[in-house]
N, C-alpha and C positions, 0 to 999 in steps of 0.2 A: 504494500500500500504506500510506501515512501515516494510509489510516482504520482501521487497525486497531490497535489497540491491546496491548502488550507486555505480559504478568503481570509484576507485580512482585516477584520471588522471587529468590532467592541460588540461583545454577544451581553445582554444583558437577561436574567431570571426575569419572568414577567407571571403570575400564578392568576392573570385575568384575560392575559393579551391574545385573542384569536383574529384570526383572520378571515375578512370573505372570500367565499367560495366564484367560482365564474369558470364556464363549459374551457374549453382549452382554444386559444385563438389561434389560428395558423397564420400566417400569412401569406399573402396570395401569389403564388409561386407557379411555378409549371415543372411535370414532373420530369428529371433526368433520367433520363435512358440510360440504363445498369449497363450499357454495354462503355458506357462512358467513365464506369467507377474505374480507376487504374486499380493494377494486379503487384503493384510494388507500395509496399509502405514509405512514409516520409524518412528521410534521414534521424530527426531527433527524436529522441523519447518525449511522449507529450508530457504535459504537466496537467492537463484533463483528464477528466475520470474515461479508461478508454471500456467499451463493451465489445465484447464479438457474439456476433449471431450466425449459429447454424442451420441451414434446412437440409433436411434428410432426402424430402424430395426433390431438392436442386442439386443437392451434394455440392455447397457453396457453402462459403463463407464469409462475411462481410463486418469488417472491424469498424466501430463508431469511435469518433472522439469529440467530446461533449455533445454536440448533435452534429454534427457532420459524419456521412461515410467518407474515409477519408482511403479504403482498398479494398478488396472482392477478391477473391481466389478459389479455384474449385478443389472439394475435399472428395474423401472417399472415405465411406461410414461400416459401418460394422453390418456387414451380410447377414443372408436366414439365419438364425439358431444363435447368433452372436449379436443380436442390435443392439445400436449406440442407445444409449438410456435420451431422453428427452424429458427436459424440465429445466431448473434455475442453477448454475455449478459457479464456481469460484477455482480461479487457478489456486491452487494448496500447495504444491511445491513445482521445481523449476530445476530440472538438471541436464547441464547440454551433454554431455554423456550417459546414456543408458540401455541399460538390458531388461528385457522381460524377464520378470523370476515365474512368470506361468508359461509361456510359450519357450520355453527351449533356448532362454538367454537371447532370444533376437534382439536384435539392435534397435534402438529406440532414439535416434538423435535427437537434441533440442526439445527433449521432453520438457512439456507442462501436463501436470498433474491436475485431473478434474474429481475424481475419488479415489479414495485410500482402497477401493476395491477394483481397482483395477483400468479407469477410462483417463485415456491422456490425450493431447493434442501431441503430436510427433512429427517428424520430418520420414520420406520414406523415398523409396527408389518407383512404388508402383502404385500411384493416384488413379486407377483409371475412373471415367467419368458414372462409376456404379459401387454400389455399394461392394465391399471386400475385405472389412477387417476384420477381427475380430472383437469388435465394440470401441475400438480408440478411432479416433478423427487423424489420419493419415493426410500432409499435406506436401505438396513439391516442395525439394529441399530446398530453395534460394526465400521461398515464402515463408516457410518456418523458421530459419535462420534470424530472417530481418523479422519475424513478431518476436521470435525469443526473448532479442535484445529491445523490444519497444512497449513490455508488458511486464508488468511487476506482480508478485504475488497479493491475492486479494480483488486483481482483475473479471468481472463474471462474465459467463461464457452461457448464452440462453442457445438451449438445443431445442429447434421445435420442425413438425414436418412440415408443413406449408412455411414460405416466406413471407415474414411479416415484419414490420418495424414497429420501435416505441412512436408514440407522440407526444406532444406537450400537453400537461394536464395541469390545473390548477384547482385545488380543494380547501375548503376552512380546515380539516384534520391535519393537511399534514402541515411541513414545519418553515418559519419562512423566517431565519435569523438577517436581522436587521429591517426587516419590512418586506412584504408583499411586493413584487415588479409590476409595474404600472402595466404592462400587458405582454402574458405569457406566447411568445411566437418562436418559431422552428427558422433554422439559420439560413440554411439553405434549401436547394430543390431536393438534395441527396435524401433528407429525413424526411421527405415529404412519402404517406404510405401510396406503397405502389403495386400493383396486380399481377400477378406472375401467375402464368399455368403452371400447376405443378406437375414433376413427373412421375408416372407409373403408382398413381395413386392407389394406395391398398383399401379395400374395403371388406370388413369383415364383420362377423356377427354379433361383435360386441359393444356394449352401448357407451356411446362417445356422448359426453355432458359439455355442450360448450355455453359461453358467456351469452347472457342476453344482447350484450353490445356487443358490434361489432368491432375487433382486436384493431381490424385496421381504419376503418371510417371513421371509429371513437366513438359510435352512436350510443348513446344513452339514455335513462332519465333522465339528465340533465343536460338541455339543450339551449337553455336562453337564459343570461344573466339578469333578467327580468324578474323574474319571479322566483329567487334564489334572497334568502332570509339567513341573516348571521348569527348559526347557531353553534351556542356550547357543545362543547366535549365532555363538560361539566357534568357528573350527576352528583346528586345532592345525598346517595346515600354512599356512594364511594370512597364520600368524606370519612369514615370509618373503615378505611385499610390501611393499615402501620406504615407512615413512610420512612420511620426510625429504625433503616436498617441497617444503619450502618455503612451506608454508599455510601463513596470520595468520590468527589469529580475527579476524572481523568483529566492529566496534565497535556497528553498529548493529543493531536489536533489532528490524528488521523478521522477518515471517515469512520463511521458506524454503521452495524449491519441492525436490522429490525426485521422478527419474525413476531406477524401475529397470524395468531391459528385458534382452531376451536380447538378445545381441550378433547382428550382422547378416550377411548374408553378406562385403558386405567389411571389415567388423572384422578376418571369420574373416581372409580373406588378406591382406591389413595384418600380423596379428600373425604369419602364416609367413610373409611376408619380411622382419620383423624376427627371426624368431627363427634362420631360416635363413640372413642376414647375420651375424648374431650368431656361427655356429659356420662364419663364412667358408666360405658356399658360393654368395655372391655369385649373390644372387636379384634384383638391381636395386633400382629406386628404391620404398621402402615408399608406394605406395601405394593400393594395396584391386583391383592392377587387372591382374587372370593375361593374361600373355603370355608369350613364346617363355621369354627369359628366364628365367621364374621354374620355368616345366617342368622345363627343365634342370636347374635347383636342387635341383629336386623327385627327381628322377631322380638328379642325384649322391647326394645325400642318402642316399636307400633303395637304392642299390647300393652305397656307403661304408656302412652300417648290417646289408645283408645282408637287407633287407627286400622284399619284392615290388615292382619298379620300374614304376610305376603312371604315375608324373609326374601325378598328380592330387589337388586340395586338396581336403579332408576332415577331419571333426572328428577324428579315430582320427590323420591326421599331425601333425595341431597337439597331440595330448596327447604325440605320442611326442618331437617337440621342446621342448615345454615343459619334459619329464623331461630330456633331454641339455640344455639352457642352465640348468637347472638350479632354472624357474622355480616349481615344483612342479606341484601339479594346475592341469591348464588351465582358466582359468572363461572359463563359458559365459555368462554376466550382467555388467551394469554398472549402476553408479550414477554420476549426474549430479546438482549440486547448486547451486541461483543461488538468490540474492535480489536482487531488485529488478532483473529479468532479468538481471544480470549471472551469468554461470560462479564459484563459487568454488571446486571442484576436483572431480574424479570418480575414480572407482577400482576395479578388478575386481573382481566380485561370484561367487561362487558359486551355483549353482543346482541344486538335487537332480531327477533325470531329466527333463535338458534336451530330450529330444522331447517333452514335453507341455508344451503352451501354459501360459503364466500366466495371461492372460485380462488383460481390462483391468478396472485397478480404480481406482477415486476415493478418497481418505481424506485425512480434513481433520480438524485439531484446532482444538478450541474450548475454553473456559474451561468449568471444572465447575459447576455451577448452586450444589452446597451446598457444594464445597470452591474458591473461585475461586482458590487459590493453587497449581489443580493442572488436568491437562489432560485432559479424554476424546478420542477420536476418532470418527468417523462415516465409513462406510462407503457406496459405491453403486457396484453390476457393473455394466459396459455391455454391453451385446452386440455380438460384433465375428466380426468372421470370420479365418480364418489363414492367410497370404500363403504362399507357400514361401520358405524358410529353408533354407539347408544347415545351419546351426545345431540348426534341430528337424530335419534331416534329413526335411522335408515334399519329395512330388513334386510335388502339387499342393494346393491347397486343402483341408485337411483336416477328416474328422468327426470328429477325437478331442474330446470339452467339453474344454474348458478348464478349470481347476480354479475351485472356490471360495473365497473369500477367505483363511482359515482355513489351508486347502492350501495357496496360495500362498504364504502367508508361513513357513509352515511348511519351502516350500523353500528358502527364500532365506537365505544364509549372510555377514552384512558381515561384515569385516574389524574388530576389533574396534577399531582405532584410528579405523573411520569411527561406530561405533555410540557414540563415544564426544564427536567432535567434533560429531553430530547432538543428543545427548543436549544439550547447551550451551546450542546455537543454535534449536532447537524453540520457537514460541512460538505464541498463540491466530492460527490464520489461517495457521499452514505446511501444505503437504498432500504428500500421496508421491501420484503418479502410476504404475500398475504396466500394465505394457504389453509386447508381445512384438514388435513394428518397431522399434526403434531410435528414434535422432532423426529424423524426418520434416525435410522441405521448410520446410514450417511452423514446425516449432520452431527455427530458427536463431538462432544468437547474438542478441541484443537482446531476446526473445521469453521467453513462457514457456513451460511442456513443452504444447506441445499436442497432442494425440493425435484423430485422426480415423479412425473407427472404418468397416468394412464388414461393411454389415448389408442395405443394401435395397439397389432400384436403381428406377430407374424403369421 
């Protein structure tokens, strides 16, 4: 993350200060013909937060820097029985020397590392224009050479099958250190979304959940700064979550990663045997994981309550425990927050009708083109599918869309002691990650929020 670069601005605590919302303005541009993006990066490493986006059905690449494409280059993705994973990654580590420790020590030049299980960006000898690796993004070698040296660790890397770009988005939720830009617009033509046939589109018989809006039009509920009202993030019983935890601001001015997510199913029962312990009804040891024990619990509980003795965990018995410990409304979301992969503290979120999905969303802050002492955001949906949840209270797989962006943030209610310690810390190159599993596999400690989406299969 050391390539990106900190605004230099006097960030002040503000515990009232929100900002209005307004649809995302573009400006009126005409779109560049991708055959015109060059296939060589710039000489310098930028000081912009840089992204790359891949599409599986173009077997392309295309590197952004702050909103500019600034190179394109054709990849070659991971064949049947071996597909590249698609979802949200972060380069993790960066070695211009390597070997495969699962494939037979092959050589792996100008590795970057997208998971500790095995997917990298590589340099190789045989790119051809079809998929053929086995799960890593295979790139000509004079193209991986020059990103090796133009990308620092903590760079993210969005793998998705159709080609699609971020846009500019502006919302009251998220974070605008030094003030709000007088009006959110996209640099050039290159970031302007653009339509691409994809190739050899797979369709199969499983249910693919995509965003009400559209990823690349930006269409939403929210289409006219007209009738868009400045509201709080504030709720008035959230005032009662401890924010005496013992956080220190971080000294350094790297960017910051944000994951909010619905809480997972064993969140859910974690927090009924801590809340159930709480009002000593000795539910065992809190950890995420129903047995005889915790039944029981369950069963004292709602026979001491006078309630239907079920002995079963459910969202409806965590809100009625949360009201007897006293904790208030039960939230259904959380937030996670690291820089520089480290945790620096997370906290329960609020979320307005937790059976509908959030959807997965990307938003990254970049520095403003004509106010650089202020920060826009940039927006891109993934398509994802929706696991079951006792949370969303899913049986299986569900066809509810997922909302879009706009919506989502719309539901989501911080604490305002965290909207305030974000407010600080926000700098060019932070991004929120919104997602509905949890922490994955993937994103463990050391790591950043990665998020691996279900969309296709082979």
């Amino acid at each position: 993350m050391r390539i990106l670069s900190s605004i230099g601005i006097t960030l002040a605590i503000s515990t009232t200060a929100l900002f209005a919302d307004g649809p995302a303005q573009a400006a009126s541009v005409h779109v560049r013909d991708s055959g015109a993006i060059p296939s060589i990066l710039p000489n310098e490493r930028p000081v912009e937060p840089v992204l790359m986006l891949v599409s599986l059905d173009n077997q392309s690449m295309r590197v952004i820097v702050g909103d500019e494409i600034v190179a394109r280059t054709h990849v070659s993705t991971g064949k049947q029985g071996h597909r590249t994973p698609t979802g949200i990654f972060s380069i993790l580590e960066k070695r211009r020397h390597h070997k495969s420790n699962i494939y037979s020590q092959a050589p792996m030049p100008f590795m970057q590392r997208l998971t500790w299980s095995g997917i990298a960006l590589h340099e190789s000898d045989h790119v051809p224009d079809y998929p053929a690796s086995h799960g890593c993004i295979r790139m000509p070698g004079a193209f991986a050479k020059q990103l090796f040296g133009f990308t620092g660790t903590g760079a993210h890397v969005l793998i998705t099958e159709d080609e699609r770009l971020p846009r500019p988005i502006a919302h009251n939720k998220l974070f605008y250190p030094g003030g709000k830009p007088a009006q959110t617009v996209a640099r050039s033509a290159a970031i302007t979304p653009v339509v691409v046939k994809p190739m050899n589109r797979k369709s199969t018989g499983s249910m693919v959940v995509f965003g009400s809006g559209n990823a690349e039009s930006g269409s939403d509920a929210d289409t006219t700064s007209d009738n868009l009202e400045l509201r709080s993030s504030f709720d008035a019983h959230m005032e009662l979550v401890d924010a005496d935890d013992g956080f220190v601001m971080p000294s350094s001015r790297d960017p910051i990663r944000i994951l909010i997510t619905q809480r997972t199913g064993r969140e859910l029962v974690r927090d009924i045997q801590s809340m159930l312990n709480q009002l000593g009804f000795e539910a065992g040891s809190e950890d995420g994981l129903i047995g005889s024990e915790m039944g029981d619990a369950i069963l004292r509980y709602q026979r001491d309550r006078e309630l239907e003795p079920t002995g079963a965990v459910s969202v409806a018995l965590a809100r009625e425990l949360s009201q007897d410990t006293g904790r208030g409304g039960f939230s259904t979301g959380h937030i996670y927050v690291r820089q520089g992969f480290r945790p620096l503290f997370d906290a329960p979120v609020f979320i307005d009708n937790p059976t509908q999905p959030l959807g997965t969303h990307f938003l990254s802050a970049i520095a403003h083109r004509m106010e650089p002492d202020k920060l826009q955001w940039q927006h891109m949906q993934l398509a994802d599918s929706v696991a079951t949840s006792p949370l969303l209270e899913l049986d299986e797989y569900s066809a509810i869309r997922a909302s879009g962006v706009h919506a989502t943030l719309d539901r989501v209610h911080l604490p305002q002691y965290v909207r305030s310690r974000l407010l600080v810390m926000t700098v060019a190159g932070s991004s929120i990650v919104i997602a509905d599993g949890g922490i994955n596999d993937e994103a463990h400690k050391g790591t950043d929020f990665i998020v691996v989406t279900n969309n296709w299969s082979d």
